[in-house]
Z-matrix of the N, CA and C atoms (Angstrom, degrees):
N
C 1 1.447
C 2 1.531 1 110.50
N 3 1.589 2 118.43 1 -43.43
C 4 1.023 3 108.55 2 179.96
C 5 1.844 4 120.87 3 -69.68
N 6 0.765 5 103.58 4 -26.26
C 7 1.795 6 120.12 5 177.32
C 8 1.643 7 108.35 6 -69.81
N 9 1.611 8 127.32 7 -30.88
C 10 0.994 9 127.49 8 166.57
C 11 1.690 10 108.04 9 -72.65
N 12 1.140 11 95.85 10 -47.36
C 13 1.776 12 89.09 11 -168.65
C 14 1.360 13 107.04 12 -76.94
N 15 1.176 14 141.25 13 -30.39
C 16 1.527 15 135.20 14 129.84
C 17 1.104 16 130.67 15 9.40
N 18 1.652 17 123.62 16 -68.91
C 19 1.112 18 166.02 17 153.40
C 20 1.579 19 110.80 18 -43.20
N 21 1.251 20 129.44 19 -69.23
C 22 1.202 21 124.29 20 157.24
C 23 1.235 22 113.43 21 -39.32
N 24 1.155 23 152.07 22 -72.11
C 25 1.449 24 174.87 23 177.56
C 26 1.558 25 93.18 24 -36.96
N 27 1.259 26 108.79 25 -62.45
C 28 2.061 27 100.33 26 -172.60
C 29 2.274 28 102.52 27 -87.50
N 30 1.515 29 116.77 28 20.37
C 31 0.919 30 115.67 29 142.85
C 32 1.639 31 108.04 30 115.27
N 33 1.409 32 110.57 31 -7.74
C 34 1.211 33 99.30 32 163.91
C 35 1.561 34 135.14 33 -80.56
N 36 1.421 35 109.53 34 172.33
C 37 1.838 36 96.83 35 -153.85
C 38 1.657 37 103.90 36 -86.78
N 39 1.776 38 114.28 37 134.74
C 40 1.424 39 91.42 38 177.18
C 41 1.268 40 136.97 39 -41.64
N 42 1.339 41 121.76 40 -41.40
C 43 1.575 42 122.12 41 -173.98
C 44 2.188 43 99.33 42 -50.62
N 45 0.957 44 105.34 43 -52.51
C 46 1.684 45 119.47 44 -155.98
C 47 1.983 46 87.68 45 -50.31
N 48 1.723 47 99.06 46 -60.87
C 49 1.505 48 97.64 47 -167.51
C 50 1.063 49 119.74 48 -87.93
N 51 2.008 50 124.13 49 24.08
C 52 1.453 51 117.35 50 149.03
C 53 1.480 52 109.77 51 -96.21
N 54 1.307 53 119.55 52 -24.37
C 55 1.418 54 110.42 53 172.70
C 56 1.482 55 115.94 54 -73.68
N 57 1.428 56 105.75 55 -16.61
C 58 1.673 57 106.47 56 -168.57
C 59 2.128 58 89.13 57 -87.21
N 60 0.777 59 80.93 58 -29.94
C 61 1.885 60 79.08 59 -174.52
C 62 1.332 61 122.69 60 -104.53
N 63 1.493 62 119.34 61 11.86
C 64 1.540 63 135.63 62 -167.36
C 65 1.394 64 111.68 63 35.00
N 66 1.446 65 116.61 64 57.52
C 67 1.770 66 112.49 65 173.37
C 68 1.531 67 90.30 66 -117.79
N 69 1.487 68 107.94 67 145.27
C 70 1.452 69 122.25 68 162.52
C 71 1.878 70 116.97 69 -54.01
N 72 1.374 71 104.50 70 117.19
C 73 1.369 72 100.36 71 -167.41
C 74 1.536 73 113.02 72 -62.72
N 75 1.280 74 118.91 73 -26.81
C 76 1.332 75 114.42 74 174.45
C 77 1.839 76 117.79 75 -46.67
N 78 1.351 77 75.37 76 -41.62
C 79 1.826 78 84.91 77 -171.52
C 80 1.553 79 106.15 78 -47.45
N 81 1.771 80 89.53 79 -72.61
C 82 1.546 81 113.66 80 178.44
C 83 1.848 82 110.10 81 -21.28
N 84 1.699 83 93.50 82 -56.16
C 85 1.717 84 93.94 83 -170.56
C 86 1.479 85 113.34 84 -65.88
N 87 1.675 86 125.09 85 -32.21
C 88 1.371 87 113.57 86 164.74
C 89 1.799 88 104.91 87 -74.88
N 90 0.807 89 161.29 88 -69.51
C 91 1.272 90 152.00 89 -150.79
C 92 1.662 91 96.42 90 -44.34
N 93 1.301 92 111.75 91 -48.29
C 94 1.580 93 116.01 92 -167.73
C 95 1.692 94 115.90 93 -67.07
N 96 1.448 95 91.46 94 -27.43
C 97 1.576 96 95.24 95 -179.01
C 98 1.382 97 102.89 96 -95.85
N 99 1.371 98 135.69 97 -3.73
C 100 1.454 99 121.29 98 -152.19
C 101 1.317 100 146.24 99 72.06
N 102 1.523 101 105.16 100 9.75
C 103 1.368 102 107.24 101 -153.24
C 104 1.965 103 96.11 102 -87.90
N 105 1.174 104 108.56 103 1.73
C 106 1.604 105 106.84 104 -178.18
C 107 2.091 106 99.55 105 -131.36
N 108 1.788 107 93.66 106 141.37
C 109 1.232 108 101.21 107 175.36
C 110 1.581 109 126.18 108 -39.45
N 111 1.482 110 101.26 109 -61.35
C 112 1.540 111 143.65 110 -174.06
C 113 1.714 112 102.85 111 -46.95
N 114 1.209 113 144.16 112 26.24
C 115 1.176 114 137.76 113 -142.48
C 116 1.465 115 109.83 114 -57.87
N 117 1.781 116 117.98 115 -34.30
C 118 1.584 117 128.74 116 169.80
C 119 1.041 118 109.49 117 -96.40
N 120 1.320 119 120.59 118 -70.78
C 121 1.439 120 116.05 119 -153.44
C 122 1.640 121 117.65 120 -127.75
N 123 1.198 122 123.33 121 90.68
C 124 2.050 123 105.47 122 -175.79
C 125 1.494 124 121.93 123 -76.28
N 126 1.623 125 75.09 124 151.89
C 127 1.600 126 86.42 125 -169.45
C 128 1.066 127 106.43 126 -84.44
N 129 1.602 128 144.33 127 121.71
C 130 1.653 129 147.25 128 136.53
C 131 1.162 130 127.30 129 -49.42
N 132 1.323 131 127.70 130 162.72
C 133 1.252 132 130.31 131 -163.25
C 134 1.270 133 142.61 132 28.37
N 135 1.198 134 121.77 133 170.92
C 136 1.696 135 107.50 134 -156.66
C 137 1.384 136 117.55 135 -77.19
N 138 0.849 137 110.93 136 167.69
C 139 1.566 138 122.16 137 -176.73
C 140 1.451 139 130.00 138 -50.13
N 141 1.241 140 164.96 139 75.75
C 142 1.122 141 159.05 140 -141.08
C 143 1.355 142 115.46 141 -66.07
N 144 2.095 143 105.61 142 147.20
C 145 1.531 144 79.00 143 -144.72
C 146 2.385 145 86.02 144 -84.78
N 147 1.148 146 109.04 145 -16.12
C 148 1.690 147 121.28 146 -174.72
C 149 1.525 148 86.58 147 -79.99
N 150 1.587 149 103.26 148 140.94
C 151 1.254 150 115.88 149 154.51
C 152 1.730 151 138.95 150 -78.53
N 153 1.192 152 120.46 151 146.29
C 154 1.726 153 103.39 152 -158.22
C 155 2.051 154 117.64 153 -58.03
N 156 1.171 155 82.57 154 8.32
C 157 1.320 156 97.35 155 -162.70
C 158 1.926 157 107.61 156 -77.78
N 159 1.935 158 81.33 157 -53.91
C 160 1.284 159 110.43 158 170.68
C 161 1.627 160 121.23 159 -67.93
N 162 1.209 161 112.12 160 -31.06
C 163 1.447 162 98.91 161 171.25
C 164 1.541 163 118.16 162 -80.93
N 165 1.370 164 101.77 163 -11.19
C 166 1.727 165 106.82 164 175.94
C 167 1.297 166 99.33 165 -67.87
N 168 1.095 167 131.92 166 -47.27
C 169 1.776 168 148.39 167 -167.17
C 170 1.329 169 83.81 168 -63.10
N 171 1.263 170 143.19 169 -117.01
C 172 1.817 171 145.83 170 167.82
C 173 1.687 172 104.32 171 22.71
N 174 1.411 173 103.85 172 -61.95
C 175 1.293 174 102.97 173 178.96
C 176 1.350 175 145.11 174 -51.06
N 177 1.389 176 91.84 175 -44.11
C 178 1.196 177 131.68 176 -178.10
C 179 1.475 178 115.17 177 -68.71
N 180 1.225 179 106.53 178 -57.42
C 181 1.750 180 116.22 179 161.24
C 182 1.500 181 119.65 180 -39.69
N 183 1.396 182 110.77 181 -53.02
C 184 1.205 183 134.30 182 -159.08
C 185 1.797 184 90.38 183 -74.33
N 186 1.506 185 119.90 184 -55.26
C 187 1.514 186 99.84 185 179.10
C 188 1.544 187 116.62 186 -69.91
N 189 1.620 188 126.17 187 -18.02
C 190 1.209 189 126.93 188 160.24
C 191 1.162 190 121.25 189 -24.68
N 192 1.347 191 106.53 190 -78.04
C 193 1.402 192 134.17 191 -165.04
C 194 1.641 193 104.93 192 -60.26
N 195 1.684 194 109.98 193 -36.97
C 196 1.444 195 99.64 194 -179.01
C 197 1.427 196 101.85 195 -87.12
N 198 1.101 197 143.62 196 -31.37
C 199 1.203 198 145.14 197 167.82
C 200 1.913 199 111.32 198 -37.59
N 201 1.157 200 118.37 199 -58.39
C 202 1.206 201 119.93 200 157.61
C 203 1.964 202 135.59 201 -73.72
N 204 1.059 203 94.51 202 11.27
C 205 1.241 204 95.04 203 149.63
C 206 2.095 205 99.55 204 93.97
N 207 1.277 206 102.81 205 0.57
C 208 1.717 207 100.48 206 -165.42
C 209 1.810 208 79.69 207 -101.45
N 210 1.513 209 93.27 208 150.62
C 211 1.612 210 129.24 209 -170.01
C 212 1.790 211 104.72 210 -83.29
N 213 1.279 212 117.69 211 127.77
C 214 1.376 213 102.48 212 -170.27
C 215 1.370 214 91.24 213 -158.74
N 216 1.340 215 110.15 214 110.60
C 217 1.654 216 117.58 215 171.61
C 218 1.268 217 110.17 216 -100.63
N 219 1.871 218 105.93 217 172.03
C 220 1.269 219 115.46 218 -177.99
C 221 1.654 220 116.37 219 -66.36
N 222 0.896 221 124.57 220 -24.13
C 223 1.568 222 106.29 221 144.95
C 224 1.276 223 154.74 222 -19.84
N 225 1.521 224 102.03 223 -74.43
C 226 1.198 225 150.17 224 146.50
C 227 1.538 226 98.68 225 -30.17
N 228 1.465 227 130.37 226 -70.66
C 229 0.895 228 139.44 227 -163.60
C 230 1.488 229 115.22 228 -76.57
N 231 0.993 230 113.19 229 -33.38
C 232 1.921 231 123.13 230 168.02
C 233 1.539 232 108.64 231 -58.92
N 234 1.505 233 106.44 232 -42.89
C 235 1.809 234 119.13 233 178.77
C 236 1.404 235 99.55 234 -40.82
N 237 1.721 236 101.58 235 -75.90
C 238 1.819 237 126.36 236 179.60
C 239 1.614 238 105.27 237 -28.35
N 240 1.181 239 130.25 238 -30.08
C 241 1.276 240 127.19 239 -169.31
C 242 1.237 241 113.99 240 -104.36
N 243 1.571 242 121.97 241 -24.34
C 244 1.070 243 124.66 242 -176.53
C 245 1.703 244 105.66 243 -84.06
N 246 1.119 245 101.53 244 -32.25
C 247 1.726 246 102.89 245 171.59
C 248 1.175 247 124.30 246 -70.60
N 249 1.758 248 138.04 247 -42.56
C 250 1.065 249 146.15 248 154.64
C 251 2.041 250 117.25 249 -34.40
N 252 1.625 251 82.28 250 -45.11
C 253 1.013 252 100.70 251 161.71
C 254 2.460 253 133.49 252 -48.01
N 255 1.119 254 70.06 253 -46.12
C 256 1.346 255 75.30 254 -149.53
C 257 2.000 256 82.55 255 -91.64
N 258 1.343 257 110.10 256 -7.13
C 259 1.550 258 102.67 257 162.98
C 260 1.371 259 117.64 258 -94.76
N 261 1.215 260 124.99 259 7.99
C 262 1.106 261 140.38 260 164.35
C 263 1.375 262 119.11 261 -118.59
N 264 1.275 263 102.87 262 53.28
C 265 1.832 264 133.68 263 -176.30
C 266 1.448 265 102.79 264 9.79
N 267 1.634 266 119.08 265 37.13
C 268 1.523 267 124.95 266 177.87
C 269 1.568 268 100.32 267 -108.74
N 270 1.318 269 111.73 268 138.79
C 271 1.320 270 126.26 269 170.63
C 272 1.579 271 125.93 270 -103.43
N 273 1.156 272 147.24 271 136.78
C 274 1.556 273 156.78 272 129.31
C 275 1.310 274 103.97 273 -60.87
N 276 1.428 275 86.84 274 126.25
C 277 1.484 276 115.97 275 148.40
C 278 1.753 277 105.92 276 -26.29
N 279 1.226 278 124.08 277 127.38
C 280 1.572 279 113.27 278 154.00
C 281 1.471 280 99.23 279 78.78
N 282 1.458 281 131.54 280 -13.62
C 283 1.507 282 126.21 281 -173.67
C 284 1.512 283 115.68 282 93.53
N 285 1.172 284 106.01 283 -40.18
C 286 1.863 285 106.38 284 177.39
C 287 1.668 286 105.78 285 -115.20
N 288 1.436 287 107.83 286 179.07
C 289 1.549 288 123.03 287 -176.11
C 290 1.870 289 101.66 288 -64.11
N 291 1.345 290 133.65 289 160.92
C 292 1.033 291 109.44 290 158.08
C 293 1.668 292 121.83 291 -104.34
N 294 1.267 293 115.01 292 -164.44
C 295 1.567 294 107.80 293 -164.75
C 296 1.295 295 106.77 294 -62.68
N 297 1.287 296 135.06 295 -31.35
C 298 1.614 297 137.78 296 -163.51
C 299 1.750 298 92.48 297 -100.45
N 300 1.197 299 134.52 298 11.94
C 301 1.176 300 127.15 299 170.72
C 302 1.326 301 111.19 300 -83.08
């Protein structure tokens, strides 16, 4: 997508650089005009309620702890999140992460 709209932009005609790049020209023509936020790439699904920052932190702990040799299950590990959590005046559903979290 980005290589088509590129292409539009340095002057070729939309129709030419969605067939030349297999993007739906509709798309192409809103991306080109602006008429959608998402201009590259959209985001699906809802919003997460931890920031990516914060789940790096989670992570990070979590290889700590196995790195040193202490036992730490997914339990354990739902707790860790729910507390970070809840100091970051963010709530779960139910108090903890759920199973597909």
């Amino acid at each position: 997508m980005t290589k088509a709209i590129a292409a539009v932009h340095d002057g070729m005609s939309e129709r030419k650089a969605s067939a030349q790049y297999g993007v739906p020209r509709s798309s192409l023509q809103d991306r080109v005009k602006k008429r959608t936020n998402d201009c590259i790439k959209p985001k699906l699904g809802r919003k997460p309620l931890l920031s990516e920052e914060d789940e790096q932190k989670i992570c990070d702990y979590a290889c700590n702890r196995a790195a040193l040799g202490i036992g730490f299950g997914k339990c354990q590990f739902m707790h860790y999140a729910a507390d970070l959590a809840r100091k970051r005046k963010l709530r779960f559903k139910n108090g903890i992460p759920s199973q597909k979290w």
